[in-house]
C-alpha positions in Angstrom: 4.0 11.4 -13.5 7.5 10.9 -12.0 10.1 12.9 -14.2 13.0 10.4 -14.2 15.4 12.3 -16.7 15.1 14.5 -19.2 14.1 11.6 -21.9 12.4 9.2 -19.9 9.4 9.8 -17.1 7.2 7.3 -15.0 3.8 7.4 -14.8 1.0 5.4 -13.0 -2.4 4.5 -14.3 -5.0 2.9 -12.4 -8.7 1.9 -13.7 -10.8 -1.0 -14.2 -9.8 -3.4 -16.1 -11.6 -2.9 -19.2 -10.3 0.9 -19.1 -6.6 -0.7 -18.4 -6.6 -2.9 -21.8 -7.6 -0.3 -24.2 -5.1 1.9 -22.8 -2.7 -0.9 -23.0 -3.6 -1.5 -26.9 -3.3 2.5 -27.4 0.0 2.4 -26.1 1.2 -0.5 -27.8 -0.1 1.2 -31.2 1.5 4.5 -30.7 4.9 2.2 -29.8 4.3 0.3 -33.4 4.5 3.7 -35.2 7.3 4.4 -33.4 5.9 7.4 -31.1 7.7 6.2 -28.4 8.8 3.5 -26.2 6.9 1.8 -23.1 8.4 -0.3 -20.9 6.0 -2.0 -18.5 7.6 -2.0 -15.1 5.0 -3.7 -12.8 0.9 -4.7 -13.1 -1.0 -5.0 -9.7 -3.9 -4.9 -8.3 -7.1 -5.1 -10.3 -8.6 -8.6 -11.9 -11.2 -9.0 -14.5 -14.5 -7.7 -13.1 -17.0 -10.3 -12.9 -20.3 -8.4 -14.3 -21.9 -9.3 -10.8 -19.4 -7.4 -8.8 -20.1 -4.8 -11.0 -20.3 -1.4 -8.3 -21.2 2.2 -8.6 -20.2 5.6 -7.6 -22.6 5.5 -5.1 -21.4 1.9 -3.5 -17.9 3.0 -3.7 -18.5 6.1 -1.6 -20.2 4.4 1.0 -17.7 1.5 1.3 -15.0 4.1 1.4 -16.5 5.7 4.5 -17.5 2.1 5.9 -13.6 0.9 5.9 -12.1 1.9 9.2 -8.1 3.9 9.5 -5.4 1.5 7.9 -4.2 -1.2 9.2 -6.4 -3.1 8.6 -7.5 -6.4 10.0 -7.7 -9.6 7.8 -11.2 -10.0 6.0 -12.1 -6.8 6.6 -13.8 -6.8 3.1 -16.4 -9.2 4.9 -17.1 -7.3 7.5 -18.0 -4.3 5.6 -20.1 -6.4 3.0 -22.1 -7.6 5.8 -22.4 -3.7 7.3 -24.0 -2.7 3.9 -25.7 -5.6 2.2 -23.2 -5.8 -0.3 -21.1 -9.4 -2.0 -17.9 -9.9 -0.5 -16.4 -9.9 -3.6 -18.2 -6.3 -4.9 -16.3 -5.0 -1.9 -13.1 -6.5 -2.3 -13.2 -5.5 -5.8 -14.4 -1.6 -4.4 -11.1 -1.8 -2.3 -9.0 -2.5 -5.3 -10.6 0.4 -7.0 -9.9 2.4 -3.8 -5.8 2.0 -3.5 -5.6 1.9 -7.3 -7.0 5.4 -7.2 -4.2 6.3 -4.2 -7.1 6.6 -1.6 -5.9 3.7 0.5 -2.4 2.3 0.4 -1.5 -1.6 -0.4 -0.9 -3.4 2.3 0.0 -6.9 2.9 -0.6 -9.1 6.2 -1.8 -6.2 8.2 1.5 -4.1 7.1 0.6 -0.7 4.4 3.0 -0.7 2.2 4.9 2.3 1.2 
C-alpha cells in the first residue's frame, strides 16, 4: 500500500482472475454503502483462465526456476514449456501469475519495465 495523503492511499492486488472479480464485487459493495470510494486506476496482466491452463504450486515453482535472469528473449514462454512438458499457454499464464505477484517485472519487447 502506497500512502498518497492522509485521506487517500494506493494499493495493488494481484491474483487470478476469479480471486480478482470477487474482490472487485466486494469493493464495489462496500462503495454502494458508502464505506468508501475506489477509483480504479489501471487493470493488467491476467486473462480469464482457460480450465486447461489451470497450474499448480508445484508447476509454478518449477517454471519460476526454469525462466532464465530478465531480459528476456521473445517466446521464451515456449522454450520453457518445451524444457518441462508443459502447454505454452499454462506457462505463459504461470508468468503472468509470476510478475503479478512482483516476482518478475513487466517487460515489453525485451525492455523490464520499471
Amino acid at each position: 500500500m502506497n500512502h498518497i495523503n492522509d485521506r487517500d492511499c494506493q494499493i495493488r492486488v494481484a491474483g487470478t482472475h476469479d480471486v480478482l472479480d470477487a474482490f472487485h464485487k466486494r469493493l464495489k459493495q462496500g462503495q454502494r454503502q458508502n464505506h468508501y470510494l475506489v477509483t480504479v486506476q489501471e487493470k493488467t496482466g491476467l486473462f480469464k483462465q482457460k480450465t486447461n491452463s489451470k497450474i499448480g504450486i508445484p508447476e509454478l515453482e518449477l517454471i519460476q526456476k526454469a525462466l532464465p535472469s530478465q531480459p528476456w528473449p521473445t517466446g521464451i514462454h515456449k522454450t520453457v514449456a518445451q524444457q518441462l512438458g508443459l502447454s505454452t499457454s499454462a506457462v505463459s499464464y504461470a508468468i503472468q501469475v509470476l510478475i503479478s505477484r512482483g516476482v518478475f517485472s513487466h517487460q515489453r519487447n525485451g525492455v523490464v519495465e520499471s
